[in-house]
N, C-alpha and C positions, 0 to 999 in steps of 0.2 A: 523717203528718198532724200540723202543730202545734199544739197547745193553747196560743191565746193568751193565755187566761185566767189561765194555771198561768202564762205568761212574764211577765205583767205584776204578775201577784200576786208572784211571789217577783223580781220587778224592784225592787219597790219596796220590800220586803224587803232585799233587797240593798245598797242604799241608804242606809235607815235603818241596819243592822247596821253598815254598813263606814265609819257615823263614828265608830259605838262600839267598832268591835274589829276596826277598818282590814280588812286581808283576809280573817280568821280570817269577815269577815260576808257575803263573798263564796263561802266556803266552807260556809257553814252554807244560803245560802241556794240554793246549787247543789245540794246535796244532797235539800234538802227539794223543789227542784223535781224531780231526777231521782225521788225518792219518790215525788211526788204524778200524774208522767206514768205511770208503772213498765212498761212491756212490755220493750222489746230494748234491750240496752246503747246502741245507739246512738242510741234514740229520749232516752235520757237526756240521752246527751252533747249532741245537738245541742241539746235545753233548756236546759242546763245554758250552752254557749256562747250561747244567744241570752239567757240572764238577766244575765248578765255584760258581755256587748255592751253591752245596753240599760242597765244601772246605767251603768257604762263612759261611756256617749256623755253624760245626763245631768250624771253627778259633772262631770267634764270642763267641759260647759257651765255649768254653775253654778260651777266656778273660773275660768273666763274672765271671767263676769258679773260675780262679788263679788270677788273676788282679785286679778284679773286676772294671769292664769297667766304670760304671757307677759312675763321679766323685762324692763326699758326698755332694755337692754344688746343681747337679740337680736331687737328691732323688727325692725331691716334686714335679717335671715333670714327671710324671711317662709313658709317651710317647716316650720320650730321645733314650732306647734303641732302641723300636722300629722303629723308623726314622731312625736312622744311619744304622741299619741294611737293611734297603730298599735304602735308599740312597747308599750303599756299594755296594747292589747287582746288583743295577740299573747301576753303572758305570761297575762293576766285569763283570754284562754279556755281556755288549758291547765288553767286552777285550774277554768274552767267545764266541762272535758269532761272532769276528774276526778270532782269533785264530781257529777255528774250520772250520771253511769256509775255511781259507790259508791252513788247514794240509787235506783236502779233495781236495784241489788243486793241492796242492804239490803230494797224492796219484795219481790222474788222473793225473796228466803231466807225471810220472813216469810209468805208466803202458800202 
């Protein structure tokens, strides 16, 4: 079962952190979510990937909006965003199914 409370709380956590301390807030906040779900390693991990997803698709969107991610040079690729967006989230949730697994460890050591 997902707790979506715990995904969007440490979503936005996520977020916030990883303008201040790029990945390291991607890391901190996978943890706390794997912490804060705690049962079987892999109830972490999959937290831990959906917090990162969801930071992931935001960040994303909001450099499209203000930035506009997409340099003028690969307009005519029009696959561009898409790749790097999966190519992003493909590394982000390995950092998410670590960090979630370690903060559902660190719960069960703890109790």
């Amino acid at each position: 079962m997902i707790d979506w409370k715990s995904v969007l709380i440490c979503s936005g956590m996520a977020i916030v952190l990883s303008i201040i301390l790029s990945i390291g807030g991607y890391i901190i906040a996978t943890l706390y979510a794997g912490y804060r779900v705690g049962g079987q390693y892999p109830t972490g991990a999959i937290h831990g990937i959906l917090v990162v997803f969801i930071a992931t698709i935001f960040v994303l969107m909001i450099n499209l909006l203000l930035f506009k991610a997409i340099p003028l040079g690969l307009i005519g690729v029009p696959g561009t965003f898409i790749i790097s967006f999966f190519v992003l989230a493909i590394f982000s949730g390995i950092f998410g199914s670590i960090g979630g697994t370690l903060g559902a460890y660190i719960k069960k050591r703890t109790y």
